[in-house]
DORO-675501 format. One record per residue (C-alpha): residue number from 1; residue in three letters; x, y, z. Coordinates in steps of 0.25 Angstrom, whole numbers. Example, Ala and Ser with C-alpha at 12.3 -4.5 7.8 and 13.67 -1.06 7.14 Angstrom:
BEGIN
NODE loke sevo    xx    yy    zz
NODE    1  ALA    49   -18    31
NODE    2  SER    55    -4    29
This chain:
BEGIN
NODE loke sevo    xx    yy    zz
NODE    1  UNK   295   286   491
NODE    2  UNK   310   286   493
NODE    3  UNK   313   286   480
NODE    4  UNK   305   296   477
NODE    5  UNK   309   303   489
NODE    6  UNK   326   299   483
NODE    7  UNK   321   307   469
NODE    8  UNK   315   318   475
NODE    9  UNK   330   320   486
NODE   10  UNK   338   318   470
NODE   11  UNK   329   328   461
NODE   12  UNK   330   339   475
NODE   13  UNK   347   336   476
NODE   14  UNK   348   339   461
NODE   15  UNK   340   351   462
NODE   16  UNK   346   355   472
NODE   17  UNK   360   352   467
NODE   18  UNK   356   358   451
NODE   19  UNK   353   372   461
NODE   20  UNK   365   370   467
NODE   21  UNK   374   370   454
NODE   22  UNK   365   381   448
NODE   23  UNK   368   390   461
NODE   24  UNK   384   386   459
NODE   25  UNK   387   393   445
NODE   26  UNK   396   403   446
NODE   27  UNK   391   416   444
NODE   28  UNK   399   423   432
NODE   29  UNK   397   439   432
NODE   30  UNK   399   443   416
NODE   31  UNK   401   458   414
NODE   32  UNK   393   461   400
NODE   33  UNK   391   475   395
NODE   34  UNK   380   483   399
NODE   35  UNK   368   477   391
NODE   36  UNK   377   465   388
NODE   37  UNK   370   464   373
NODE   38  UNK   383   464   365
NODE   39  UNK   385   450   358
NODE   40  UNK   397   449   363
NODE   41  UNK   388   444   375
NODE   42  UNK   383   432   369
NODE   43  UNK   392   422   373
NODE   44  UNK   388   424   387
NODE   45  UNK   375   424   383
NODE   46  UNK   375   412   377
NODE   47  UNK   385   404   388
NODE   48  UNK   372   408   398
NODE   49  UNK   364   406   389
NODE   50  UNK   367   391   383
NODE   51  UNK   373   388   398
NODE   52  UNK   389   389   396
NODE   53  UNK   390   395   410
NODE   54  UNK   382   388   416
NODE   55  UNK   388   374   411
NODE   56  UNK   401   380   417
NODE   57  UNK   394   383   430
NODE   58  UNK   394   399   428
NODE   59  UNK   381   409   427
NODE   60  UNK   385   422   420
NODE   61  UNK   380   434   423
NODE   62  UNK   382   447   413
NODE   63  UNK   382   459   421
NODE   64  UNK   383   472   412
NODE   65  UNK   391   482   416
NODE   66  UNK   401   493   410
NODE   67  UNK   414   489   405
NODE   68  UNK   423   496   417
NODE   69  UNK   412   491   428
NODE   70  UNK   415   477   419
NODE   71  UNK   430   478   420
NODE   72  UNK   429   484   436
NODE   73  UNK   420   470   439
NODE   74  UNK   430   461   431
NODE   75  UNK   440   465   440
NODE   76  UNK   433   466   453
NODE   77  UNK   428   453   449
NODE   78  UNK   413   455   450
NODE   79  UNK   413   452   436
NODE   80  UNK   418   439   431
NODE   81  UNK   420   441   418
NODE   82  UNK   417   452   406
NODE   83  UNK   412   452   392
NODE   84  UNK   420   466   390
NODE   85  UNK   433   465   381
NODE   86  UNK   436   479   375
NODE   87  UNK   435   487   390
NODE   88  UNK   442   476   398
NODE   89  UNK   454   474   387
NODE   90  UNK   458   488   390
NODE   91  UNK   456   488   405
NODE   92  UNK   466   475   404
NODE   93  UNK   476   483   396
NODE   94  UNK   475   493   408
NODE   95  UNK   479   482   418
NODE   96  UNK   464   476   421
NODE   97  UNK   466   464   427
NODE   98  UNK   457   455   417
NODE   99  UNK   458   445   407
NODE  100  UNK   449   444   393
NODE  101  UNK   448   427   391
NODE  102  UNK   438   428   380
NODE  103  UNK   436   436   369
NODE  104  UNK   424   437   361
NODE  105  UNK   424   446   349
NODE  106  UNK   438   452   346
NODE  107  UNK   430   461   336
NODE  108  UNK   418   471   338
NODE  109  UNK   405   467   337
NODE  110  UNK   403   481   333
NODE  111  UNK   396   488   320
NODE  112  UNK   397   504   316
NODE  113  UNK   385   509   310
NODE  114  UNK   382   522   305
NODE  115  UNK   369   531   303
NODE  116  UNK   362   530   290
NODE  117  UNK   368   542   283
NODE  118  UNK   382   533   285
NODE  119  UNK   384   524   273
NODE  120  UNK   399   520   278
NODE  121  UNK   408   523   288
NODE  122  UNK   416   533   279
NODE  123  UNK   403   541   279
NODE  124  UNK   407   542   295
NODE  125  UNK   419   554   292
NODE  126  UNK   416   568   294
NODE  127  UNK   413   569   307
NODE  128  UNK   401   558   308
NODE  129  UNK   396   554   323
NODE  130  UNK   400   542   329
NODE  131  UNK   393   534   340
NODE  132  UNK   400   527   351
NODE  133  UNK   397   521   364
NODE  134  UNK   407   530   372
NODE  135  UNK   421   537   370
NODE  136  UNK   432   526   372
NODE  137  UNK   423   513   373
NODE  138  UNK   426   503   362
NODE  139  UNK   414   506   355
NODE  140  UNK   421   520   354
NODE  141  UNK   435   515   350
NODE  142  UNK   431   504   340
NODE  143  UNK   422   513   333
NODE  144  UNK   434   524   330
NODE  145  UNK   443   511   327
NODE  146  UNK   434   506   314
NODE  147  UNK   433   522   309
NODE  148  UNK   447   522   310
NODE  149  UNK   448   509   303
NODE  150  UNK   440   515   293
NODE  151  UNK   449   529   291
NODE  152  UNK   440   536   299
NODE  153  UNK   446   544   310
NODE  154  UNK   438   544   323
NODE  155  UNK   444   556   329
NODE  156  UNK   441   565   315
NODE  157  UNK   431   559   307
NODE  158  UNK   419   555   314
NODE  159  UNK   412   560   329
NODE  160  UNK   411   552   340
NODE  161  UNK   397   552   348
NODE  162  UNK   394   544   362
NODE  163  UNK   380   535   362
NODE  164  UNK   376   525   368
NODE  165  UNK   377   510   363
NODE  166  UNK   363   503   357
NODE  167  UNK   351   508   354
NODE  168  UNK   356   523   355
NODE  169  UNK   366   522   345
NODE  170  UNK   359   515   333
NODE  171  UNK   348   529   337
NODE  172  UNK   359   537   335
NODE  173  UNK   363   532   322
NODE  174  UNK   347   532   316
NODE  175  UNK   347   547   321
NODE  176  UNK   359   552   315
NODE  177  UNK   365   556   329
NODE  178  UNK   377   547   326
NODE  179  UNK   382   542   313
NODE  180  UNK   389   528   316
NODE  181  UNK   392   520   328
NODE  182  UNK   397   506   332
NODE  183  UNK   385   497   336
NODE  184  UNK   385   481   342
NODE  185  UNK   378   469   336
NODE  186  UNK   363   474   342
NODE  187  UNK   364   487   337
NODE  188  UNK   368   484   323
NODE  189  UNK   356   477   324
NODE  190  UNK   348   489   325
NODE  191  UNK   355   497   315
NODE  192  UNK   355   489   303
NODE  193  UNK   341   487   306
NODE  194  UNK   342   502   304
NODE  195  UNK   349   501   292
NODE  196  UNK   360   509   297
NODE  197  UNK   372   506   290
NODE  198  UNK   384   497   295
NODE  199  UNK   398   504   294
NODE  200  UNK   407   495   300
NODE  201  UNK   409   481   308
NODE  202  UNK   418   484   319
NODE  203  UNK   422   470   320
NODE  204  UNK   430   468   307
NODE  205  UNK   436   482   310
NODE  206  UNK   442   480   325
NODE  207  UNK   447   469   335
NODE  208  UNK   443   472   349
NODE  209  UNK   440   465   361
NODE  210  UNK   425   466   362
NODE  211  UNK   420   455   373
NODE  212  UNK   424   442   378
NODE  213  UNK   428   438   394
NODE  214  UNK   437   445   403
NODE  215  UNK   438   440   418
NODE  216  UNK   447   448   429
NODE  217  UNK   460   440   430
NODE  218  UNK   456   437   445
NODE  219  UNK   444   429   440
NODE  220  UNK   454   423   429
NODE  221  UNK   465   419   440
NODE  222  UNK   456   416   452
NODE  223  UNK   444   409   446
NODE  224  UNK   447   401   433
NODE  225  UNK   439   391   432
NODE  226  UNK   428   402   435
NODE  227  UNK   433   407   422
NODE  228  UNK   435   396   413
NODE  229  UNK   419   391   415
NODE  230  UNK   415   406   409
NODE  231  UNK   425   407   399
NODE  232  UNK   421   391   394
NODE  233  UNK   407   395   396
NODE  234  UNK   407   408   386
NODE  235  UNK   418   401   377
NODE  236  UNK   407   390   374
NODE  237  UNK   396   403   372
NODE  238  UNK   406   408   364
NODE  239  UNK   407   395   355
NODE  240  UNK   393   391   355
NODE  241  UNK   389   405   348
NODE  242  UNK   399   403   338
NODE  243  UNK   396   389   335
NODE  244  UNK   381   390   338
NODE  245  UNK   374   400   328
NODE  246  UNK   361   398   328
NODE  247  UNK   358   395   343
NODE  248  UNK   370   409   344
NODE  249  UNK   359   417   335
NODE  250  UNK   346   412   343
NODE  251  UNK   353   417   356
NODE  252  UNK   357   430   349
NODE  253  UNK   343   432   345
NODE  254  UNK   337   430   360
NODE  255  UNK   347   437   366
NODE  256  UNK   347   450   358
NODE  257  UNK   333   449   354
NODE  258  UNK   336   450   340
NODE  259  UNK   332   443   326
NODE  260  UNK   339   430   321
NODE  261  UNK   345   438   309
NODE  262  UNK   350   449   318
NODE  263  UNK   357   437   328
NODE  264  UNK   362   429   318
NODE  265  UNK   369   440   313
NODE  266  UNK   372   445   327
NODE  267  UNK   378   429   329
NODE  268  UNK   388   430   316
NODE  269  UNK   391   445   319
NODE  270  UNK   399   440   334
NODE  271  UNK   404   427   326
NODE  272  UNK   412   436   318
NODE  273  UNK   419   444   330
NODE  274  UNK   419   434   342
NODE  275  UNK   430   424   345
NODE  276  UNK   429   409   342
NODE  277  UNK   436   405   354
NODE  278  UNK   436   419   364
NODE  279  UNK   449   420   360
NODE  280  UNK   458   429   351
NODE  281  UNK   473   426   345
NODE  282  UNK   485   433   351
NODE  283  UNK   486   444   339
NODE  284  UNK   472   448   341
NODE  285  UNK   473   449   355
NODE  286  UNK   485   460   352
NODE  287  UNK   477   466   342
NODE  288  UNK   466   468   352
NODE  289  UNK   474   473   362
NODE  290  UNK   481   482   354
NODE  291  UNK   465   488   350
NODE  292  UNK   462   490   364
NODE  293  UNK   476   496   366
NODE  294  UNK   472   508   358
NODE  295  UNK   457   508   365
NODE  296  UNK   465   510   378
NODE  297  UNK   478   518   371
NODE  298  UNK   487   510   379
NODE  299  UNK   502   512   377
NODE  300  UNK   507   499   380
NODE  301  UNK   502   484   372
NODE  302  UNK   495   473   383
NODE  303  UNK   499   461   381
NODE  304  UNK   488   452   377
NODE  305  UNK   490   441   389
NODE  306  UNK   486   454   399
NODE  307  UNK   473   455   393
NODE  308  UNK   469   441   386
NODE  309  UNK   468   426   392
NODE  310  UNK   462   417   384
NODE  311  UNK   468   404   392
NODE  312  UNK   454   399   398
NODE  313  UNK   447   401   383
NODE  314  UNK   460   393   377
NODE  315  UNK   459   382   388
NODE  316  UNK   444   379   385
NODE  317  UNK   447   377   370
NODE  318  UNK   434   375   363
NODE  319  UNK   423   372   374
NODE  320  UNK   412   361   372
């Protein structure tokens, strides 16, 4: 009877002490876009997902919000970290008092497609209409950056027109309201299902900080290890959907809730733009800035140390 009474005290102290160290993980409040369906999501998705955080005593919790309510929270400190590169370089460059530790994808995952009277994007001169997601955003200004690459002045050649991202702007391409427009990884889906032609692949036309981590230097200074845990914990997602393809495509399919085809080549398209390591080399951080530099027409250069620290990423090497 005691024994069994000496079992029944062990198997309730270990319950009560696996409820104890479930209750004690650090809550981590992650600021996603609204919706949160971009693939630069997916190494948070998957550190959730295959346990990352949890192995480093962290539950992560995307909140969407937009990008100055992101960047307002950062600061405050009611977020903890942020996916949001391109919005919060530019508020660094202002004097924001953030920090990007990781990088994801130092290209656009981004794809301009064109109505089916549009063969190529030459066809686009002559005043044709261009859908963007609003004026100045970086869906705005990376779109008249690849006409420009392509000797198409935005200011004289085409239109600009404001629609929403999404379903709305592959409707508007079907019905002739607009003749081209830059689309994500979901909604090129869509349109080449639609047999709507592919003009351009924005990421071998531009480098730009896209998504990644950015913390408040506060959260940097006062809580470190805090810190280092998340940033161990999505540097291992971040390996694990390189080195991982076929469990990366599984995970792709279920979350998106698309085909194998379509998430394979979902998978290969964010292998050729995100980081190996979350980091980037010196000169392309220059380059980078000097891009945003132009978004924000900023007179003066910013010195790369203001707006990048990679020490925590470089401290952790390559994570097991």
């Amino acid at each position: 009877m005691r024994t069994k009474s000496s079992v029944l005290l062990i198997a309730l102290a270990l319950a009560w002490s696996t409820i104890g160290l479930a209750s004690a993980a650090d809550i981590v409040n992650l600021h996603v876009p609204p919706g949160g369906s971009s693939p630069n999501v997916l190494p948070f998705m998957i550190g959730v997902d295959e346990g990352f955080y949890r192995d480093e005593g962290l539950e992560v919790r995307r909140v969407g919000a937009a990008m100055t309510a992101g960047i307002q929270g950062l600061i405050a400190q009611s977020f903890d970290f942020s996916m949001i590169l391109g919005t919060t370089t530019s508020a660094i460059m202002r004097g924001a008092p953030l920090k990007i530790i990781m990088i994801f994808d130092p290209r656009p995952l981004w794809w301009l497609y064109g109505s089916k009277k549009i063969k190529n994007v030459q066809d686009l001169k002559g005043g044709k209409l261009v859908g963007v997601s609003g004026f100045g955003t970086g869906h705005d200004v990376m779109t008249r950056a690849s006409l420009a690459n392509h000797g198409i002045d935005p200011q004289r050649d085409v239109a600009f027109r404001v629609i929403a991202n999404g379903g709305p702007q592959i409707a508007a391409l079907l019905t002739g309201a607009i003749d081209a427009t830059v689309v994500t990884v979901g909604e090129r889906i869509v349109a080449r299902k639609e047999g709507l032609p592919e003009l351009l692949f924005l990421g071998s036309e531009l480098e730009a900080l896209n998504a990644g981590v950015v913390v408040a230097e506060k959260t940097l200074s006062q809580k470190p290890d805090y810190v280092r845990r998340f940033v161990r914990g999505t540097l291992k997602s971040l390996q694990w959907l390189r080195s991982n393809k076929e469990g990366s495509v599984d995970k792709i399919a279920g979350f998106y809730k698309v085909s194998k085809d379509d998430a394979s080549d979902i998978h290969q398209r964010v292998l050729e733009v995100f980081t190996s390591d979350g980091t980037v080399p010196l000169d392309l951080q220059k380059r980078l800035l000097t891009f945003h530099k132009s978004v924000i027409k900023a007179e003066q250069e910013t010195p790369p140390e203001k707006v990048f620290d990679f020490s925590i990423v470089h401290s952790l090497s390559t994570v097991r």
